[in-house]
C-alpha positions in Angstrom: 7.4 5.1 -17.4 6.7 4.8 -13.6 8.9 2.9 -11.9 7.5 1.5 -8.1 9.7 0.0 -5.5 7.9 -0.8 -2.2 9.8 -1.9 1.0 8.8 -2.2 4.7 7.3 -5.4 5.5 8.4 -8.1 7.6 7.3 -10.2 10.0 5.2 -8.9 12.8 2.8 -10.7 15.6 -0.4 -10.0 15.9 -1.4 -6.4 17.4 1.8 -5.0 16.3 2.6 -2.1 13.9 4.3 -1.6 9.9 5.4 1.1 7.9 5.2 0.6 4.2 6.6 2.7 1.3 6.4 3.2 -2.1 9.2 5.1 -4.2 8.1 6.2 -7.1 10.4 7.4 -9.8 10.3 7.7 -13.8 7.2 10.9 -12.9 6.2 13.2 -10.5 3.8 11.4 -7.8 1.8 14.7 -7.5 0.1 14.2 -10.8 -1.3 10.6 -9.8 -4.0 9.4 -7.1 -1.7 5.7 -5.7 -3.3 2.8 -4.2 -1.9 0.2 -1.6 -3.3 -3.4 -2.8 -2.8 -6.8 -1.0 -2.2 -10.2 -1.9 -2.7 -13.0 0.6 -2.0 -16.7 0.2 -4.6 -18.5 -2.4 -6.4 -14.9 -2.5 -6.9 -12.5 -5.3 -5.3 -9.0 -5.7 -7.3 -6.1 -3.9 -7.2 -2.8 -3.1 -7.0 -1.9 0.8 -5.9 2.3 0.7 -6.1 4.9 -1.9 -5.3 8.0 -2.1 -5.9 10.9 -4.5 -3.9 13.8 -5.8 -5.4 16.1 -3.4 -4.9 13.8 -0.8 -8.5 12.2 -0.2 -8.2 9.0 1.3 -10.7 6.0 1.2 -9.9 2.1 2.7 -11.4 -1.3 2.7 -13.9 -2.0 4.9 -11.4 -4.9 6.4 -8.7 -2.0 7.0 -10.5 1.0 8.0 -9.4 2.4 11.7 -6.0 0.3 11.2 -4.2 1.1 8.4 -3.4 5.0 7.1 -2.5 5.9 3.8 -0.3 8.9 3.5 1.9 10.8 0.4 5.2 13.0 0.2 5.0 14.5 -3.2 8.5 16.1 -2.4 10.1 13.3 -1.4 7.6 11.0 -4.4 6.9 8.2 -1.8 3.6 6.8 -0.7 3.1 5.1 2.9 0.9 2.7 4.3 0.8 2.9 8.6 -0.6 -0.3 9.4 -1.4 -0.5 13.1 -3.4 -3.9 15.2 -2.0 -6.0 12.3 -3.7 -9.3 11.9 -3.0 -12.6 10.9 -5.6 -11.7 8.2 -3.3 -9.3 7.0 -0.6 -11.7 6.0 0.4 -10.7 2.5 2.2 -9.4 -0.7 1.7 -5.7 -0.5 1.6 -3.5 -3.9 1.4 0.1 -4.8 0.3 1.2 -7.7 -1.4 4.4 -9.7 -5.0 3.8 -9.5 -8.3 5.3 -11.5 -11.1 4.5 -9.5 -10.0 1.5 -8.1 -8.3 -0.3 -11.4 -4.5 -0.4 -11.1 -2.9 1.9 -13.9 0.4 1.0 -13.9 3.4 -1.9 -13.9 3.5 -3.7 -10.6 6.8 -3.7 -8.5 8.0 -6.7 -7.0 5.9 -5.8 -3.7 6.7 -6.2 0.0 6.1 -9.4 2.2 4.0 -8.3 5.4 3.7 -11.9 7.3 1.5 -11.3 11.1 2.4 -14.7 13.3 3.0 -15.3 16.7 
């Protein structure tokens, strides 16, 4: 079974810069396309970056030009560069195995990103 740990976030103001990752253990990462999802205060789940096994990438409208989603099959950890953070982007950030843009796995316990001034 896939095992996800994600770590990274913290507390940032706004315009300022996070690095996300995602270990994955239990499988090799190559095999799987990931996804970074978010979930902000009183909002629902939802996917922000995914990426495939051959490294095609695709982002939310909300995200696209800020945030970068990257993969290190040798070292089976998924990243999320967020750049020009905003206060919008407050949230609980996931990674996940996707198909399409369903989540396929367990969840970890995710990674706080909070944007304040």
């Amino acid at each position: 079974q896939v095992h996800l740990v994600e770590s990274g976030g913290g507390l940032v103001q706004p315009g300022g810069s996070l690095r996300l990752s995602c270990a994955v253990s239990g499988s090799s990462l190559s095999i799987y396309a990931m996804g970074w999802y978010r979930q902000g205060p009183g909002k629902q789940r939802e996917l922000v970056a995914r990426i495939s096994s051959g490294s095609t990438t695709d982002y939310a409208d909300s995200v696209k030009g800020r945030f970068t989603i990257s993969r290190d099959n040798a070292k089976n950890t998924v990243y999320l560069e967020m750049n020009s953070l905003k206060p919008e982007d407050t949230a609980v950030y996931y990674c996940n195995k996707v198909e399409g843009i369903i989540p396929a796995g367990s969840w970890g316990q995710g990674t706080q990103v909070t944007v304040s001034s």
